[in-house]
C-alpha positions in Angstrom: -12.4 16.0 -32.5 -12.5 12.1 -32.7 -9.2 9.9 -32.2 -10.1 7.5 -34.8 -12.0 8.0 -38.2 -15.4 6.6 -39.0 -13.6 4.8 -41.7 -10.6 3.5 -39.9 -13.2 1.9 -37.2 -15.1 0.0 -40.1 -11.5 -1.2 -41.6 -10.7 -2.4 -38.7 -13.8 -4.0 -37.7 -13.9 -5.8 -41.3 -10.5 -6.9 -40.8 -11.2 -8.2 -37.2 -14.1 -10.7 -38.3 -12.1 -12.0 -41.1 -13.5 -14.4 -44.2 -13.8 -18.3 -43.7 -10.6 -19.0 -44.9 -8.8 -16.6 -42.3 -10.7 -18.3 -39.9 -7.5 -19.4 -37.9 -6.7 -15.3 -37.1 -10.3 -15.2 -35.7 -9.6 -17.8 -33.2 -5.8 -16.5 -32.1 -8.3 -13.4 -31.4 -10.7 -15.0 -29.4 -8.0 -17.3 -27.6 -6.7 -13.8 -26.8 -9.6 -12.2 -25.6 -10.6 -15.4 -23.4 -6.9 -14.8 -21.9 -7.3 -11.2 -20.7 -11.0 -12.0 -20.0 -9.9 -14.7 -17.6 -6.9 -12.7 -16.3 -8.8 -9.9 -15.1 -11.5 -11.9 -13.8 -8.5 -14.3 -11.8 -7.5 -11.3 -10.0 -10.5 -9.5 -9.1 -11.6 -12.4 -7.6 -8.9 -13.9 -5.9 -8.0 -10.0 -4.7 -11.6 -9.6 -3.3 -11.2 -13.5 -1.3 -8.0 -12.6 0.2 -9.5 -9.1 1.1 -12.5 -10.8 2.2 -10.4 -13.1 4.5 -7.9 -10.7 6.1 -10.8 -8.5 6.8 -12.8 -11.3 8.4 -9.8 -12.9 10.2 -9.1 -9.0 11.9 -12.5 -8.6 12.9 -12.6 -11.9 14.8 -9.1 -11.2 16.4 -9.9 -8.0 17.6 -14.0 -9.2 18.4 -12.5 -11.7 21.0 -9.2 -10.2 21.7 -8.3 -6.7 22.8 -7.0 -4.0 20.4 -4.7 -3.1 23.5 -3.2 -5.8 26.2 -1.6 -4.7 29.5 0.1 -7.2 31.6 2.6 -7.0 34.1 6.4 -6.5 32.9 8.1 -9.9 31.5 4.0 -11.4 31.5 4.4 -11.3 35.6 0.4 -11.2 36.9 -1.2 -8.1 37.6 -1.9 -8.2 41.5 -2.8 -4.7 41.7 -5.5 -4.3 38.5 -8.2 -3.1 39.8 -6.0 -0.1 41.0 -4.8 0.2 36.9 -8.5 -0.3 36.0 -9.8 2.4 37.6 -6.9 4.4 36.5 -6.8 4.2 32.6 -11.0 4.0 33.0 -10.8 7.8 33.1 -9.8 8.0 29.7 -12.7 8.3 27.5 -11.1 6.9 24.5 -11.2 3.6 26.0 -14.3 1.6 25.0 -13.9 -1.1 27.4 -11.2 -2.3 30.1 -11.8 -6.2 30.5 -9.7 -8.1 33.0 -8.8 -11.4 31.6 -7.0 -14.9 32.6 -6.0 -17.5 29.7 -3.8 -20.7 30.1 -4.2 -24.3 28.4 -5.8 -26.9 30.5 -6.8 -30.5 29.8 -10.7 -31.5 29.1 -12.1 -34.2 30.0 -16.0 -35.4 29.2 -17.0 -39.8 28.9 -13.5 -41.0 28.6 -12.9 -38.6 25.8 -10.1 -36.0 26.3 -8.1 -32.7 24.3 -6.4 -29.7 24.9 -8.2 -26.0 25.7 -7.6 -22.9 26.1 -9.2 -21.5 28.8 -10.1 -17.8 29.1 -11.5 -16.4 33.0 -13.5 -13.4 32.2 -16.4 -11.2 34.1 -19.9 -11.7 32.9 -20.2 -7.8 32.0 -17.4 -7.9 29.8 -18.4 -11.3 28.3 -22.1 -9.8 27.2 -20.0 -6.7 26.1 -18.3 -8.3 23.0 -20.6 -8.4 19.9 -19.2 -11.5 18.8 -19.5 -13.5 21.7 -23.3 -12.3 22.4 -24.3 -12.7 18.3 -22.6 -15.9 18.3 -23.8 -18.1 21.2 -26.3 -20.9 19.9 -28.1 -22.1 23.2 -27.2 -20.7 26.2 -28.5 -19.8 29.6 -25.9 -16.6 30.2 -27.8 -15.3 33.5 -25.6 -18.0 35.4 -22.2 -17.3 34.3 -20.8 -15.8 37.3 -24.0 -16.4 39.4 -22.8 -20.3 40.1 -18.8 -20.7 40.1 -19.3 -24.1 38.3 -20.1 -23.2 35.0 -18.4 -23.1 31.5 -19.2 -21.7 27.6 -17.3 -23.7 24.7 -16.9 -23.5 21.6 -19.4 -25.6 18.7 -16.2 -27.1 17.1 -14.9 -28.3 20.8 -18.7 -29.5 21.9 -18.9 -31.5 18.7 -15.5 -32.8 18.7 -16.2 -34.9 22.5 -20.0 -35.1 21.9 -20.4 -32.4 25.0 -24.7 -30.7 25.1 -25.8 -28.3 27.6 -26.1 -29.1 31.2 -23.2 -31.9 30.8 -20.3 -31.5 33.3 -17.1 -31.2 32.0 -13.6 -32.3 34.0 -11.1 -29.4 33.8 -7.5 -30.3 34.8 -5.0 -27.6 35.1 -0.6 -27.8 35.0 -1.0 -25.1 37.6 -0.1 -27.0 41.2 -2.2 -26.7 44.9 0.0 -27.3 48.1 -1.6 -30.0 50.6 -0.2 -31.8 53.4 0.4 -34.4 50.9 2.5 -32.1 48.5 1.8 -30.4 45.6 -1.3 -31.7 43.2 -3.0 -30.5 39.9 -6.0 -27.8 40.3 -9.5 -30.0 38.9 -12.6 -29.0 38.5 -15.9 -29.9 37.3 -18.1 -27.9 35.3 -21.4 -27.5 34.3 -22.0 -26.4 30.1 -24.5 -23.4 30.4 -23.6 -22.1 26.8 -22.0 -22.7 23.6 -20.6 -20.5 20.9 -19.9 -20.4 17.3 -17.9 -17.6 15.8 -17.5 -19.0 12.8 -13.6 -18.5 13.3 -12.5 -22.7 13.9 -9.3 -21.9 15.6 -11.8 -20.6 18.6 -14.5 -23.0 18.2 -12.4 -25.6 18.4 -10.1 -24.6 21.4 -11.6 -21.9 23.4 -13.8 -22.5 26.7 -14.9 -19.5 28.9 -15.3 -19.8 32.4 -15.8 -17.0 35.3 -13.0 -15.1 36.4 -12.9 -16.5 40.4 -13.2 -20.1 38.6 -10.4 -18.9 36.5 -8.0 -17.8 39.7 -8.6 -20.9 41.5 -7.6 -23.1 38.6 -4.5 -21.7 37.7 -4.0 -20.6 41.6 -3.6 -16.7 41.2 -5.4 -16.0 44.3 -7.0 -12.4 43.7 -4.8 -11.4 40.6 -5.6 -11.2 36.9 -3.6 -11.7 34.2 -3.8 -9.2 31.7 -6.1 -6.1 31.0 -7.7 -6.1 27.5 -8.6 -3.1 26.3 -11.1 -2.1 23.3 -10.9 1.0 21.6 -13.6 3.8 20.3 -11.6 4.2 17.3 -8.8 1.9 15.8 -6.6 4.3 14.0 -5.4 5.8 18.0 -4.3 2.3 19.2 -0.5 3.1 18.7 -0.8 7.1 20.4 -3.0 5.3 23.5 -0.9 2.8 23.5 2.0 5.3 24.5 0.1 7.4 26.5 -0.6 4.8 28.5 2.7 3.3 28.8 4.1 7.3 29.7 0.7 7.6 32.6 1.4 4.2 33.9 4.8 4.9 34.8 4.4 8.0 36.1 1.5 6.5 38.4 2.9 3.4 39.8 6.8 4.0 39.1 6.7 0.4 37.9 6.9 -1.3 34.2 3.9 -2.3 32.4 3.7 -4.7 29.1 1.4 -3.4 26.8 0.9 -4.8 23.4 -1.3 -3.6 20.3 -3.0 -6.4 18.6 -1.5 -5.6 15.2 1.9 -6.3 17.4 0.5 -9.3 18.7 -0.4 -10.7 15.0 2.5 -8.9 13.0 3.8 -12.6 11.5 0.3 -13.0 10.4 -0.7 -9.9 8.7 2.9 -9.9 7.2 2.6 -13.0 5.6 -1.2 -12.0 4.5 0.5 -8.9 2.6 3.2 -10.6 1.5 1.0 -13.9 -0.2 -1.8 -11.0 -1.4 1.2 -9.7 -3.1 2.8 -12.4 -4.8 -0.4 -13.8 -5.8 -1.3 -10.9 -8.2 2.4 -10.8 -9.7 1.4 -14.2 -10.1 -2.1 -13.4 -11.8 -0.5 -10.5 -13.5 1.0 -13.2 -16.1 -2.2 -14.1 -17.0 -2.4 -11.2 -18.2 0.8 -10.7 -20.1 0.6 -14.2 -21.8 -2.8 -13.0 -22.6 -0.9 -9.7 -24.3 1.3 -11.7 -26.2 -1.3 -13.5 -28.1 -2.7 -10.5 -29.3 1.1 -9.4 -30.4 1.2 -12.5 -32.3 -2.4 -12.7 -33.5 -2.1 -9.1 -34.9 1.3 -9.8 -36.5 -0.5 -12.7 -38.1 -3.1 -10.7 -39.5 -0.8 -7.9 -40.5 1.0 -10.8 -42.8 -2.2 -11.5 -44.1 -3.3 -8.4 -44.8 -0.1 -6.7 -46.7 -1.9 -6.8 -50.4 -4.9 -4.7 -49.0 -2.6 -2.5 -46.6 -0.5 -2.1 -49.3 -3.9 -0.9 -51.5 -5.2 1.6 -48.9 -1.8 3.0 -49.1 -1.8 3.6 -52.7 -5.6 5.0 -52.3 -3.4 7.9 -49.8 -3.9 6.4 -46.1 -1.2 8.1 -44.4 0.3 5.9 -41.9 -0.8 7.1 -39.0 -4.5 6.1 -40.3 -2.6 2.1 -41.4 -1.1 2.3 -37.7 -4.8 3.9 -36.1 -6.5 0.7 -37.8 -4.3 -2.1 -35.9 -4.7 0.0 -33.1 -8.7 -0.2 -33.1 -8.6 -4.2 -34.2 -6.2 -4.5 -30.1 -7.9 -2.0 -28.3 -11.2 -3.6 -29.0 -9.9 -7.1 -28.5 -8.5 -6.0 -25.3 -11.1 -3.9 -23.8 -14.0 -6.8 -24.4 -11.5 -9.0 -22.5 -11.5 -6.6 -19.6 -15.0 -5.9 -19.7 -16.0 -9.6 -20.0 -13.3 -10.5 -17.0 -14.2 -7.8 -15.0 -18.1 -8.9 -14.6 -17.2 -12.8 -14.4 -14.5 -11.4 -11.3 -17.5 -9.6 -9.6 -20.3 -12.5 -10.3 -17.3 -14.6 -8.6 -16.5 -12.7 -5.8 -20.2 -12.0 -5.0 -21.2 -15.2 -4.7 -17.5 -17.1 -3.5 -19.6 -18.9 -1.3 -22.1 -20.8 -3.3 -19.5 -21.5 -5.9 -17.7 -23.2 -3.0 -21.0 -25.4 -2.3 -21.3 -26.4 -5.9 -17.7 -27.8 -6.1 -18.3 -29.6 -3.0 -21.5 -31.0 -4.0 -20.3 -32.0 -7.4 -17.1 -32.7 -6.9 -16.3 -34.1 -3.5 -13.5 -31.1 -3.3 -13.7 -28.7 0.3 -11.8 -25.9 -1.7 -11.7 -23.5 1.6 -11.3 -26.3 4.6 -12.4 -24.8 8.5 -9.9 -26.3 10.1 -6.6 -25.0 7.8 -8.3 -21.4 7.2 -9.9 -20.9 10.5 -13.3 -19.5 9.0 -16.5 -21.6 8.4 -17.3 -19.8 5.2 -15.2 -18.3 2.0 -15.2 -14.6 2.7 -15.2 -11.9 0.2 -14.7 -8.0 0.2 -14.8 -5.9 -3.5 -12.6 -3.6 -3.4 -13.6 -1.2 -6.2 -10.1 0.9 -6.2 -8.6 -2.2 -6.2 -11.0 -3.9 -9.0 -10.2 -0.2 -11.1 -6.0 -0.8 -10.5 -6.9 -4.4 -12.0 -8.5 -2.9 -15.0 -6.6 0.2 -15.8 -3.5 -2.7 -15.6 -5.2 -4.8 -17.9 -5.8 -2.4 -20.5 -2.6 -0.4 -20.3 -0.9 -3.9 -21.1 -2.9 -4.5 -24.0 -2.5 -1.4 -24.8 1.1 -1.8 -25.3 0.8 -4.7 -26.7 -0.4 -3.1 -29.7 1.8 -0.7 -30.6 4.5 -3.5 -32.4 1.8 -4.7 -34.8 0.7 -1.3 -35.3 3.9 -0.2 -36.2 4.6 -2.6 -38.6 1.6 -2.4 -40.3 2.1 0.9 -41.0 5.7 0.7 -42.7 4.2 -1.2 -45.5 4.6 0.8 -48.6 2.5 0.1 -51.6 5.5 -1.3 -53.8 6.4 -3.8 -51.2 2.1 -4.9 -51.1 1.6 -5.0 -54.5 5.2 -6.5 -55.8 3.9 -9.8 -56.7 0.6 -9.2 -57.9 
């Protein structure tokens, strides 16, 4: 059994594409259906960037940092690690236990000087991580930890004081050496084997990678470590390992351990990405509704127009569910082009963010997605097709709606009240 007539779909299509001189209703139609068109295809895109760039932002976060972090209670240094290492190594969730030392130091290369952070870390564990081994763009690896004198840096950082391979670097630490003299700043000089790109600018820019002894001396651990990073096998057990491994250590060493999950570690971040991903489609979502309104006000329009031959195909005996089933059809079909024409434009955009971004800049002069605010080198974006099928069942259930006032109204003409004047 068919929802609508034959005859009440080719009334309404007639009335839809109206004569010359209705002209005016045609274009409160389109105006409408551009709306909901560029609504839907506002928030499918914009949706699929910010999905696009939380998802790239985690994977770099927990690519060069570890899902799990154990350091010594109130950040003290761990003296004893390799006795935790080969502890917690016997649990075969863990994917990888890498002993770690980071602290800000001052470089220094032909008069030019910034800020770094400086990570010590084991060459093992440095080939280990995907995204340091995918990402290095010359390099001679095989001496990192062979000669004590060596560092990696980031492309952003290289480019930034005009540093190439084989230059030496001058590293100047706040951590203090005692000498008969008194107390002076650790320094060091240090050959570039390597540099990176992650395509993540907040690293590029500020991280440098040095071996773990070089890493001890400069900030004057002597034999310690300063945290345990740990990667996981699967993501979704970091909170019960996290607790098992608070509970073992304990038990083991009768001493307190700090151990932090990285979703702890960024919790301001991923809140505020929730929270913005929120508010921007309540924000999009108006499109949408203004987009509604239009075709409330277009359809009232052309139900004012249209009273004379309303009034007609009453007196022929169209109940009024057939008067109210017309108006229905003219929405519905207004609406669901809009969401069909928004909902392609939204994937064309979020498939090819990217490009788009290249053309503005090229035409335009106008870096839409700068590095050095959103910490990426390129406009991510991830299609979520639950998400794109929320967007559209919104869309339509709001035009939807939006019809059923015109509708109405249409359908309490009588014939008398059509045909008074005539």
């Amino acid at each position: 059994m068919l929802l609508f007539t034959k005859t009440e779909y080719l009334i309404a299509k007639r009335y839809l594409f109206t004569k010359r001189k209705e002209s005016f209703i045609s274009f409160i139609s389109i105006i409408s259906l551009l709306g909901i068109s560029l609504g839907v295809a506002a928030l499918i895109s914009i949706m699929s960037v910010m999905n696009g760039f939380k998802d790239e932002i985690i994977k770099n976060i927990i690519g060069i940092n570890g899902h799990i972090t154990i350091t010594g209670n109130n950040h003290y240094y761990l003296n004893n690690y390799n006795q935790v290492l080969d502890f917690i190594s016997k649990n075969n969730k863990l994917k990888a236990i890498n002993p770690s030392i980071e602290g800000q130091a001052l470089i220094d290369f032909n008069s030019k000087s910034t800020g770094a952070l400086v990570r010590g870390i084991f060459k093992k564990d440095l080939i280990s991580r995907d995204i340091f081994k995918k990402s290095v763009l010359f390099s001679n690896l095989d001496e990192f930890d062979k000669y004590n004198n060596v560092v990696i840096l980031g492309s952003e950082l290289a480019f930034k004081l005009g540093i190439h391979i084989g230059d030496d670097i001058f590293v100047l630490s706040p951590s203090k050496l005692s000498t008969p003299f008194g107390d002076v700043p650790i320094t060091l000089t240090l050959r570039v084997i390597a540099i990176f790109n992650t395509g993540m600018y907040e690293y590029d820019s500020n991280l440098i990678l040095i071996p773990h002894n070089t890493a001890e001396y400069l900030f004057n651990l002597k034999k310690s470590t300063q945290k345990l990073e740990i990667f996981l096998n699967d993501l979704s057990l970091t909170d019960e390992i996290k607790h098992k491994l608070l509970s073992d250590l304990y038990q083991k060493f009768h001493t307190g351990f700090k151990i932090t999950t990285w979703q702890e570690s960024n919790s301001y971040f991923l809140d505020a990405l929730a929270t913005e991903k929120n508010v921007m489609f309540l924000i999009l979502s108006l499109i949408i509704l203004i987009a509604s309104f239009n075709i409330v006000s277009g359809l009232l329009m052309l139900v004012k127009t249209k009273t004379k031959e309303i009034a007609i195909l009453r007196a022929m005996g169209f109940s009024v569910k057939n008067i109210r089933n017309i108006f229905f059809i003219i929405g519905s079909l207004i609406s669901l082009s809009g969401v069909f024409l928004g909902t392609v434009l939204g994937l064309l955009i979020s498939y090819n963010t990217e490009a788009l971004r290249n053309l503005i800049y090229t035409v335009f002069n106008i870096d839409i997605f700068s590095e050095s605010v959103y910490s990426l080198s390129k406009l991510p974006a991830t299609v979520n097709y639950y998400q794109v099928l929320f967007i559209i069942i919104f869309a339509i259930l709001m035009s939807f709606i939006s019809t059923l006032y015109p509708a109405k109204k249409a359908s309490k003409i009588e014939p008398k009240e059509g045909l008074d004047y005539e």
